[in-house]
ZASE-228152 format. One record per residue: x, y, z of N, C-alpha, C in turn; residue in one letter; residue number from 1. Coordinates in steps of 0.05 Angstrom, whole numbers, plus 5000, padded with zeros to 4 digits. Each point is the difference from the previous one (the first is absolute). Example, Ala and Ser with C-alpha at 12.3 -4.5 7.8 and 13.67 -1.06 7.14 Angstrom:
2
   npx   npy   npz  capx  capy  capz   cpx   cpy   cpz  residuo  num
  5264  4886  5156  4982  5024  5000  5018  5024  5000        a    1
  4993  5021  4986  5016  5024  5001  4985  5022  5014        s    2
//
This chain:
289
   npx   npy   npz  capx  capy  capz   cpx   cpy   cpz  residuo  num
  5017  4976  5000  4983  5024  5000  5018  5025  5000        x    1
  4995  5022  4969  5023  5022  5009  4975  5014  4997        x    2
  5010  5020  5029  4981  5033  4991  5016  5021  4991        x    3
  4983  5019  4988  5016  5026  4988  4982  5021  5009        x    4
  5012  5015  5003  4990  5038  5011  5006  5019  4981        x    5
  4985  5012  4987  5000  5024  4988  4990  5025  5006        x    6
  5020  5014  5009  4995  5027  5011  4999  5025  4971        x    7
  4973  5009  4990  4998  5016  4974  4994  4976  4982        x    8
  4963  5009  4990  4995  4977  4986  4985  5005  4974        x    9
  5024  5025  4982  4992  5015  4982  5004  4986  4972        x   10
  5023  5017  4986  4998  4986  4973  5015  4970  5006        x   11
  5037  5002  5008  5008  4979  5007  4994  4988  5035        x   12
  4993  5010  5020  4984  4977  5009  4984  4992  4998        x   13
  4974  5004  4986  4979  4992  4991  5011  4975  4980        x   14
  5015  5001  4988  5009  4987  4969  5021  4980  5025        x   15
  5018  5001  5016  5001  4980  5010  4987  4979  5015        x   16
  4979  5011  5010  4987  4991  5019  4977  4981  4979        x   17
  4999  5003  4982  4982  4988  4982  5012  4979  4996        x   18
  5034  5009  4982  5012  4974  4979  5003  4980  5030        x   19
  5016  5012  5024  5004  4978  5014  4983  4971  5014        x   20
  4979  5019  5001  4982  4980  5014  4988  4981  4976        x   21
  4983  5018  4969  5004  4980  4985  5024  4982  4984        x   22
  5019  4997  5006  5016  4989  4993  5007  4971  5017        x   23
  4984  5011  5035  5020  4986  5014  5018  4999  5014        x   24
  5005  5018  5009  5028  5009  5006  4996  5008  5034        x   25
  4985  5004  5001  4985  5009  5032  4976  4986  4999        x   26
  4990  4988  5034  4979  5001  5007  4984  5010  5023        x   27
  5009  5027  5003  4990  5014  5014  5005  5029  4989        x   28
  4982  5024  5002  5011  5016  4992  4986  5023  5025        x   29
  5019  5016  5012  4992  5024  5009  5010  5031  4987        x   30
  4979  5016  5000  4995  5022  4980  5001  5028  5020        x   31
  5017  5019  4993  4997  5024  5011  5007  5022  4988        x   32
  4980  5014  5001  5007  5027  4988  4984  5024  5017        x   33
  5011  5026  4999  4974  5017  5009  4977  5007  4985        x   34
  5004  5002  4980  4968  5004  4985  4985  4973  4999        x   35
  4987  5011  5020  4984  4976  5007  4971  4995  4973        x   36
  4989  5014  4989  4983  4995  4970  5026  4988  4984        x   37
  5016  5002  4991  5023  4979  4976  4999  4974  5023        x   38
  5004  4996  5025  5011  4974  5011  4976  4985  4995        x   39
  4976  5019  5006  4981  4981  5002  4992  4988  4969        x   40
  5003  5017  4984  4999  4992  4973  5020  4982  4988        x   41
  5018  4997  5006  5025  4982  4999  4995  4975  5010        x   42
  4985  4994  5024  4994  4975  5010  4967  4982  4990        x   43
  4986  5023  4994  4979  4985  4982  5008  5000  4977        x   44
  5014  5010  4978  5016  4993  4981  5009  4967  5001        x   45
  5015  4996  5019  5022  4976  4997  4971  4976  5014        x   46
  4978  5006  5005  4983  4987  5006  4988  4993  4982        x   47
  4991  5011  4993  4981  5001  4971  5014  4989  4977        x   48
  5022  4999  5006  5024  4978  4978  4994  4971  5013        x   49
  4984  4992  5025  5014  4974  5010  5020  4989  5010        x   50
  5013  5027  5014  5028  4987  5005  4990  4985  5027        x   51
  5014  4967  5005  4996  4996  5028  5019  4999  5017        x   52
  5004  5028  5011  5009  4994  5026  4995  5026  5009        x   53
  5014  4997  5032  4992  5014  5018  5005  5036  4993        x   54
  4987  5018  5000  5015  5026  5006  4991  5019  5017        x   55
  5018  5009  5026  4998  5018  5011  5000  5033  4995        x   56
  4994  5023  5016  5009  5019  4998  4997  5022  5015        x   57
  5004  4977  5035  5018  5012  5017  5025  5005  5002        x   58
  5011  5015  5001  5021  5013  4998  5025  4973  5022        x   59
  4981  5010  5014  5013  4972  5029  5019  4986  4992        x   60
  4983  4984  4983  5005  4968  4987  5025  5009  4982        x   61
  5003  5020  4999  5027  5001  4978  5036  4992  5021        x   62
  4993  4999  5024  5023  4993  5006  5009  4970  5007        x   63
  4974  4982  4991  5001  4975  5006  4998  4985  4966        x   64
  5011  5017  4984  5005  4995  4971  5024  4988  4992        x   65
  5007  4977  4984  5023  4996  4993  5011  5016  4972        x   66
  4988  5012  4997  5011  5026  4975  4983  5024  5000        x   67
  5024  5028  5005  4973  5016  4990  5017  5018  4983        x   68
  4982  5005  4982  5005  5025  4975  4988  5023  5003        x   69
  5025  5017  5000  4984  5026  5012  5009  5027  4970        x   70
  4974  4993  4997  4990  5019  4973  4991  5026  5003        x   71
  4992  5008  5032  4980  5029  5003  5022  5024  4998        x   72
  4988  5018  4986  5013  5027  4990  5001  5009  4986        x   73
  5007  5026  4993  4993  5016  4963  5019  4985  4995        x   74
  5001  4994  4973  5006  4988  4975  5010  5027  4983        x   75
  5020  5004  4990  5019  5014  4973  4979  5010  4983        x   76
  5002  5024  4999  4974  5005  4965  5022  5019  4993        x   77
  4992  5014  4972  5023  5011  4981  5014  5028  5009        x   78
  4986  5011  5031  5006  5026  5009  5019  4986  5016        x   79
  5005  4969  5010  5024  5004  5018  5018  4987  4993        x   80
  5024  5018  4994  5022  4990  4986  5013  4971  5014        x   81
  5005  5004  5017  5016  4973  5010  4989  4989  5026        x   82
  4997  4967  5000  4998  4990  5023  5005  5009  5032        x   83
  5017  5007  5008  5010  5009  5017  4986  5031  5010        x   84
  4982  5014  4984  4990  5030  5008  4974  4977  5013        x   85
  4996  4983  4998  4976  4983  5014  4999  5004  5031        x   86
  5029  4997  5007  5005  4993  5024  4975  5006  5029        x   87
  5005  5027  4997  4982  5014  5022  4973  4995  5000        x   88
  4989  4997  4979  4975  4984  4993  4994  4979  5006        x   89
  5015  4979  4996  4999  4967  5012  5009  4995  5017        x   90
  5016  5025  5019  5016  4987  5013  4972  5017  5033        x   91
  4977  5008  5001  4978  5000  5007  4989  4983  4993        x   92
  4994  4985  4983  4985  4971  4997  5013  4981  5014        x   93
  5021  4996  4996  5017  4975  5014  5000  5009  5033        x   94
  4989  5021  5014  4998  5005  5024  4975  4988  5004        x   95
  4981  5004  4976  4974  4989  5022  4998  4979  4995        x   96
  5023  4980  4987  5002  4971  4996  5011  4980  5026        x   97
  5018  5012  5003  5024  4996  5013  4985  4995  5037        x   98
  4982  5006  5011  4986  4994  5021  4986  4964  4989        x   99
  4990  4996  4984  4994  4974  4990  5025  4987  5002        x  100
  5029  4999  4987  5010  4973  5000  5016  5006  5021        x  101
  4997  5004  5026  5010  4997  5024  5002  4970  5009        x  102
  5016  4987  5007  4996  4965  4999  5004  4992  4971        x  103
  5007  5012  4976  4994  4988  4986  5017  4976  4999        x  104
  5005  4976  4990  5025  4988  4993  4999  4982  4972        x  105
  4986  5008  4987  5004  4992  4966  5016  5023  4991        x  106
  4991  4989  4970  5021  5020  4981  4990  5024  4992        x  107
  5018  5017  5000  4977  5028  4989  5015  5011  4977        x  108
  4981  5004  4973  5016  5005  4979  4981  5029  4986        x  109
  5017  5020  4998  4996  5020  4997  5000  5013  4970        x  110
  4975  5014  4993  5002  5005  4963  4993  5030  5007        x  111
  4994  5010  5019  4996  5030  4998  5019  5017  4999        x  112
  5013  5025  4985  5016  5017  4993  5001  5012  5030        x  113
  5028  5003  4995  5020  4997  4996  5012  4980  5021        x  114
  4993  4969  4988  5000  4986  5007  5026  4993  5018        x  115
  5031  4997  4987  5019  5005  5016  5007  5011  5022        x  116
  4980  5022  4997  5002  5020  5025  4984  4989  5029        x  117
  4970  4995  4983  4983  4979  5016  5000  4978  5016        x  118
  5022  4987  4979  5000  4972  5010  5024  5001  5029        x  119
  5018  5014  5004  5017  5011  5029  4987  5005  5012        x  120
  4978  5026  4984  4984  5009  5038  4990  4980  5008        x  121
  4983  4980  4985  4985  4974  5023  5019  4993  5006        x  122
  5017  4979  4996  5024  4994  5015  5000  5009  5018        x  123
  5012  5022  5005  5002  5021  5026  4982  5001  5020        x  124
  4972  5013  4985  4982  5016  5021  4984  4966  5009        x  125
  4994  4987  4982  4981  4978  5011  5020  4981  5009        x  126
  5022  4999  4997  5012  4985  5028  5003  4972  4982        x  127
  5003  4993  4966  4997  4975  4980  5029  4995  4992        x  128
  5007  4978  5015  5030  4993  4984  5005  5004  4970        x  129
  5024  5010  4992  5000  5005  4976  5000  4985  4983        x  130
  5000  4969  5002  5007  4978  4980  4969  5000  4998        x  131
  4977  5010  5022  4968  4995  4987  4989  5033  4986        x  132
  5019  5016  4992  4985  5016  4988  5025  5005  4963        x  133
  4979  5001  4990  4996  5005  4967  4992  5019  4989        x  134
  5027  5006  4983  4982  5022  4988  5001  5003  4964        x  135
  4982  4991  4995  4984  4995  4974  5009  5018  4979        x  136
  5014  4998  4977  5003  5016  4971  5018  4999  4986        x  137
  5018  4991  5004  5030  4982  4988  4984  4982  4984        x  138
  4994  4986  5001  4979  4979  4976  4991  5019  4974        x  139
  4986  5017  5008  4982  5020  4970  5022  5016  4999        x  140
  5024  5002  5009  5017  5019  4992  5024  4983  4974        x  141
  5000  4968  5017  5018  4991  4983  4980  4989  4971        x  142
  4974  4997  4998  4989  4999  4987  4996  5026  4973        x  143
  4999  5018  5012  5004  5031  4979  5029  4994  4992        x  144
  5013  4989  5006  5033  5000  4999  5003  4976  4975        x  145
  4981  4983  4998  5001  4972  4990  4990  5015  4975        x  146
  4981  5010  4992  4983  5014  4986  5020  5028  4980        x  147
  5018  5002  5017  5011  5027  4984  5026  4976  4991        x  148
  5014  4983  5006  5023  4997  4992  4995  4972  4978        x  149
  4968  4989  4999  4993  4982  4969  5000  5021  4970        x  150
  4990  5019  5019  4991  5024  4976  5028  5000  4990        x  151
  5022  5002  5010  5030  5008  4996  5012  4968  4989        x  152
  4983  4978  5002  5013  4978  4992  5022  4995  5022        x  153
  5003  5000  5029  5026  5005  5018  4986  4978  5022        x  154
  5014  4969  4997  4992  4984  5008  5007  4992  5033        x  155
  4999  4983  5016  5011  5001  5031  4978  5003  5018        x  156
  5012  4991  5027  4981  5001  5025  5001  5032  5004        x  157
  4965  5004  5003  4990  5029  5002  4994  5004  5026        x  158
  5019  5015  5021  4993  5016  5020  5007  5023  5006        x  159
  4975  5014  5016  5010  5023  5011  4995  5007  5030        x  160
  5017  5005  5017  5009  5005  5023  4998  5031  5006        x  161
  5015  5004  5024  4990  5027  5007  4971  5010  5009        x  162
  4996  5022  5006  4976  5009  5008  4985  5009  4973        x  163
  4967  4990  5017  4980  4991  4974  4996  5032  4994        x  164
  5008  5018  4982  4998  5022  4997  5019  5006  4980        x  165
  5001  5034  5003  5028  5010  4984  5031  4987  4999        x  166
  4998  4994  5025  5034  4992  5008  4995  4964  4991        x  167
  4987  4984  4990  5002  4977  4992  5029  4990  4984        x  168
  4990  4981  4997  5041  4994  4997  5001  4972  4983        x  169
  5000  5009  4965  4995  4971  4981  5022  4989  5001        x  170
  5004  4965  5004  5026  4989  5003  5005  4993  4968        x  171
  5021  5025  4991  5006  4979  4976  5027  4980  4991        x  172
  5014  5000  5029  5026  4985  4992  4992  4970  5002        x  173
  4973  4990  5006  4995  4974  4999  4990  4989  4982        x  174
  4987  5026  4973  4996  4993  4974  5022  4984  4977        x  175
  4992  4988  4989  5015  4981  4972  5019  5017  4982        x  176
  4989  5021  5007  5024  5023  4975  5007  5026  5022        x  177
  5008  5012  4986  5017  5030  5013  4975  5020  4993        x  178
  4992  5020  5023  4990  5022  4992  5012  5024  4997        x  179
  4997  5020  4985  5025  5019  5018  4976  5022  5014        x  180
  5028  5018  5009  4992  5018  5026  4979  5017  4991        x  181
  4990  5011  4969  4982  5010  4991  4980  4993  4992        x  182
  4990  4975  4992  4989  4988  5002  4979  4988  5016        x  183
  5022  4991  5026  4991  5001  5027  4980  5028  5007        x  184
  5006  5015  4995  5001  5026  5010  4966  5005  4990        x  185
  4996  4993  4976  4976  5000  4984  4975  4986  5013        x  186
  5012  4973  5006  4980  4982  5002  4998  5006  5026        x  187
  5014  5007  5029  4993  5004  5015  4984  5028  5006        x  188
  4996  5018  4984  4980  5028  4992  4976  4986  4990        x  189
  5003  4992  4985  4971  4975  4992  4990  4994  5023        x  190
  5005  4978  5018  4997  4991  5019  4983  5008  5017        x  191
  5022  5032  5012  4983  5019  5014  4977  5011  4989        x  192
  4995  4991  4976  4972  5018  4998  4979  4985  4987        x  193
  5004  4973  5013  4985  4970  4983  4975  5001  5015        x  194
  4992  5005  5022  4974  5004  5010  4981  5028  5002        x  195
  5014  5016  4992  4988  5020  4995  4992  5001  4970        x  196
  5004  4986  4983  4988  4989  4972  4968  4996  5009        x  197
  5001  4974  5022  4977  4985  5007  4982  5017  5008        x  198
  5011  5014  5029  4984  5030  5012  4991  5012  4985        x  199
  5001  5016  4980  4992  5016  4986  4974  4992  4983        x  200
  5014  4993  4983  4973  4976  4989  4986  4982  5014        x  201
  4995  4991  5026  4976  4985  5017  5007  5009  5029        x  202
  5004  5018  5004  4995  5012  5031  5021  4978  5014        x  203
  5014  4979  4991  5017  4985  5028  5002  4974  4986        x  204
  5027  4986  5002  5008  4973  5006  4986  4988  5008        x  205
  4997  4972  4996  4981  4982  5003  5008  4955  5001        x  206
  4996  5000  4968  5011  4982  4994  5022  4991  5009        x  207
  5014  5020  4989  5037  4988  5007  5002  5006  5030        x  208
  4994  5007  5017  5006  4995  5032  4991  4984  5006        x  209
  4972  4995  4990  4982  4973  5012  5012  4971  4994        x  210
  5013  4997  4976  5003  4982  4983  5029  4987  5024        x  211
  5021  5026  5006  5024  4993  5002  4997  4994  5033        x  212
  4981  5021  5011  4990  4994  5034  4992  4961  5003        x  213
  4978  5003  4985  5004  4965  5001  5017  4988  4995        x  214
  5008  5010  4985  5022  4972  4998  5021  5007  5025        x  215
  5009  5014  5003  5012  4999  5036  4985  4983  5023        x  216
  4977  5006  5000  4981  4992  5020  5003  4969  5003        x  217
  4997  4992  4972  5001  4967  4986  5028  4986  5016        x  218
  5017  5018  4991  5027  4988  5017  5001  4996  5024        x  219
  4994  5027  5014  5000  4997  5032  4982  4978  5012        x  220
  4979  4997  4984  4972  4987  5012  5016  4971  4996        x  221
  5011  4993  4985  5007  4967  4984  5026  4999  5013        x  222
  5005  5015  5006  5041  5003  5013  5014  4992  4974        x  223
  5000  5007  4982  5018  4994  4979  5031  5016  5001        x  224
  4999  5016  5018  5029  5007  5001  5019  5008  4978        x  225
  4976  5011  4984  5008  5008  4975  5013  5034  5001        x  226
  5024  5013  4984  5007  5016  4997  4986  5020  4986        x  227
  4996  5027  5016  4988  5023  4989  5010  5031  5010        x  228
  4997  5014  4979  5008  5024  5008  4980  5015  5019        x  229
  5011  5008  5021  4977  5010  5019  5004  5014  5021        x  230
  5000  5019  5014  5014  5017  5015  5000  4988  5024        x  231
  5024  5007  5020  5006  4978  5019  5010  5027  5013        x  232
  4996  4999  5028  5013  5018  5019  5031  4986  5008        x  233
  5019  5019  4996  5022  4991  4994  5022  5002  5030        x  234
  5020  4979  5005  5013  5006  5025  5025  4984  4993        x  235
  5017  5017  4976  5023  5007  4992  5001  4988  4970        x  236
  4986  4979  4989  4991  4996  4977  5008  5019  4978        x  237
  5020  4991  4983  5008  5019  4981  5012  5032  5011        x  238
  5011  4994  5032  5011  5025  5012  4986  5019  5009        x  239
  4970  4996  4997  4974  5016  5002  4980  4992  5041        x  240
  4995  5020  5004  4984  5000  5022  4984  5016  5006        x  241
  4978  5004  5016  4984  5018  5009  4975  5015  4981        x  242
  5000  4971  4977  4978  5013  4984  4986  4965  4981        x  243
  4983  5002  4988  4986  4979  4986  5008  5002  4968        x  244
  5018  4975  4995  5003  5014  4961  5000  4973  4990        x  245
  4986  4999  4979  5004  4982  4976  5017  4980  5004        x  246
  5012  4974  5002  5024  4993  4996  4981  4963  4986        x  247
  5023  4980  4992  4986  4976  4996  4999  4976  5026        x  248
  4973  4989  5011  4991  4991  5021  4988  4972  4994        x  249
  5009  4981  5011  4990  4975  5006  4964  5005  5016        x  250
  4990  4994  4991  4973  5004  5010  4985  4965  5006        x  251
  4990  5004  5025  4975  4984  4999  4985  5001  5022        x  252
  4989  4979  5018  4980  4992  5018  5014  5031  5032        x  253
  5026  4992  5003  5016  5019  5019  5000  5030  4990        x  254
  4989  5004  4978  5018  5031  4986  5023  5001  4987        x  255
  5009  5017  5011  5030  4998  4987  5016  4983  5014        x  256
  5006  4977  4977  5017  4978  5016  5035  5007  4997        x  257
  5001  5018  4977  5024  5013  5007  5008  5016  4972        x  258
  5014  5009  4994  5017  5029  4989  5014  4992  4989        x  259
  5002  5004  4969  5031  4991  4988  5011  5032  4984        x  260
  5024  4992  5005  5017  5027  5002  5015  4993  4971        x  261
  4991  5010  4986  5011  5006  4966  5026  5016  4996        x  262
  5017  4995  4987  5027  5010  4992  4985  5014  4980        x  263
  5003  5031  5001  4983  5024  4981  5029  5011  4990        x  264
  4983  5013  4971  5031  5007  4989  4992  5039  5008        x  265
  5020  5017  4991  5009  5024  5006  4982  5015  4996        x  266
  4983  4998  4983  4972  5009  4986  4977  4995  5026        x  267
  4998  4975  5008  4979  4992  5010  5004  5012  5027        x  268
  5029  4990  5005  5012  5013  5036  4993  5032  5007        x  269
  4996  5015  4976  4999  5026  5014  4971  5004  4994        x  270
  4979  4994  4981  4978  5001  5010  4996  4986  5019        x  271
  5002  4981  5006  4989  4983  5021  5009  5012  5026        x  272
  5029  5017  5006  4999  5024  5019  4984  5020  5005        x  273
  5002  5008  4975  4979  5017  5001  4961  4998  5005        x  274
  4996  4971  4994  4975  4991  5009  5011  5004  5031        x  275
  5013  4987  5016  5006  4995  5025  4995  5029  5010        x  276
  5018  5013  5001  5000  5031  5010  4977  5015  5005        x  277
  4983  5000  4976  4974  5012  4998  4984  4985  5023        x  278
  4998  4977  4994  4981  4979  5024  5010  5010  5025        x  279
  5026  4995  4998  5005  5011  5037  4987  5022  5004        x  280
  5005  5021  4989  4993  5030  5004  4971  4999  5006        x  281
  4979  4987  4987  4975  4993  5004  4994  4992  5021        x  282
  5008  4980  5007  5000  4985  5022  5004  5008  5025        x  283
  5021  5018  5003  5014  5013  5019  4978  5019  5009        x  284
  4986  5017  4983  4981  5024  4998  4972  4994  5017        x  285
  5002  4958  4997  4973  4993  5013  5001  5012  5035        x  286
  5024  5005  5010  5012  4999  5025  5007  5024  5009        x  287
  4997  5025  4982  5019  5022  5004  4977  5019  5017        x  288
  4974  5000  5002  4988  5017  5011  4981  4984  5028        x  289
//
């Protein structure tokens, strides 16, 4: 029996909370959001499909969850340039979350902007070892990454590391051929502005979070211990501390079962500093007042 908690049960929790249960993947589901007209509409929705099993949406019950996905908060539209201006916005949602998973001790995997940033403060404020918190977007990032470098005919294992934002960080010394530094330079400007394509034209991301969120979920739930890019709160990992970034993670039933530390070439090493730096600075800022 796995349960799942979804805190925000809009475009993508609504869209998770559907594929999972019809799929299988959970048999229990508890549901929370504050607009209480969408929750309630959200749960006779997934009724009116036949799904059978249980769903709550007491808030309560979310700390006696073995997964929760925490979706609640504005979402990116085309007036806000980067992930990260989110902060102050979600980072009031994740306060009136954060009284719920008190006790929690499942996994908590995080898709709300600026998720890196996010996924530390629980850590921190809710008191959640860091091997049970996740933070979700390395997947749709290395996926936009997979997507720009077929177009280019430029074959190899597609990831991208770093923080899920501007400072992201495409690995290309593990590709089949040589890229050069301009090049690079291109596709990672692409990159940064691969969801704001989506935004513009349909109000928000959808698909590709939902698509790549399950399939995380799938792992953890099955323990497959499969490798994914996914932000990990870091404690010296790649020389990095005191912030949540991208790196590649053994995932399953435990969370992060552990961290593998990539030999990056000179290109990758100073963005990937530079992802680091920014995160701290963020991070640091959660604490400064």
């Amino acid at each position: 029996m796995t349960s799942l908690s979804i805190t925000g049960v809009g475009r993508i929790g609504g869209e998770v909370a559907f594929l999972a249960s019809y799929l299988g993947l959970v048999d229990e589901l508890v549901l929370y959001d504050i607009q209480s007209p969408l929750l309630e509409a959200q749960v006779k929705d997934l009724l009116h499909g036949m799904i059978d099993l249980e769903i709550s949406t007491d808030p309560e019950n979310i700390k006696h969850t073995d997964l929760c996905v925490f979706t609640a908060g504005m979402p990116r539209n085309p007036g806000i340039r980067a992930r990260a201006d989110l902060l102050h916005a979600n980072l009031t949602v994740a306060n009136q979350v954060l009284p719920y998973l008190k006790g929690f001790d499942g996994i908590l995997v995080t898709v709300v902007n600026p998720v890196d940033v996010l996924n530390y403060y629980f850590s921190n404020q809710g008191s959640i070892d860091s091997h049970r918190c996740i933070g979700f977007g390395g997947q749709l990032d290395s996926a936009r990454f997979a997507l720009e470098l077929s177009a280019r005919r430029i074959e190899g294992p597609r990831w991208v590391l770093g923080e899920h934002g501007e400072h992201q960080v495409p690995i290309f010394s593990r590709l089949y051929t040589q890229v050069s530094r301009e090049e690079r330079d291109k596709i990672l400007q692409k990159l940064r502005t691969a969801s704001m394509e989506v935004i513009r034209g349909k109000g928000g991301t959808v698909y590709g979070p939902t698509v790549h969120l399950l399939n995380l979920m799938e792992a953890i739930i099955d323990d497959t211990q499969a490798l994914f890019p996914v932000s990990c709160i870091l404690s010296g990992e790649y020389g990095v501390s005191g912030c949540s970034l991208g790196v590649p993670a053994e995932v399953g039933w435990g969370g992060i079962l552990s961290i593998e530390e990539w030999a990056l070439d000179e290109w990758e090493k100073t963005q990937f500093a530079e992802a680091a730096c920014f995160l701290q600075g963020l991070c640091g800022q959660l604490y400064d007042s």
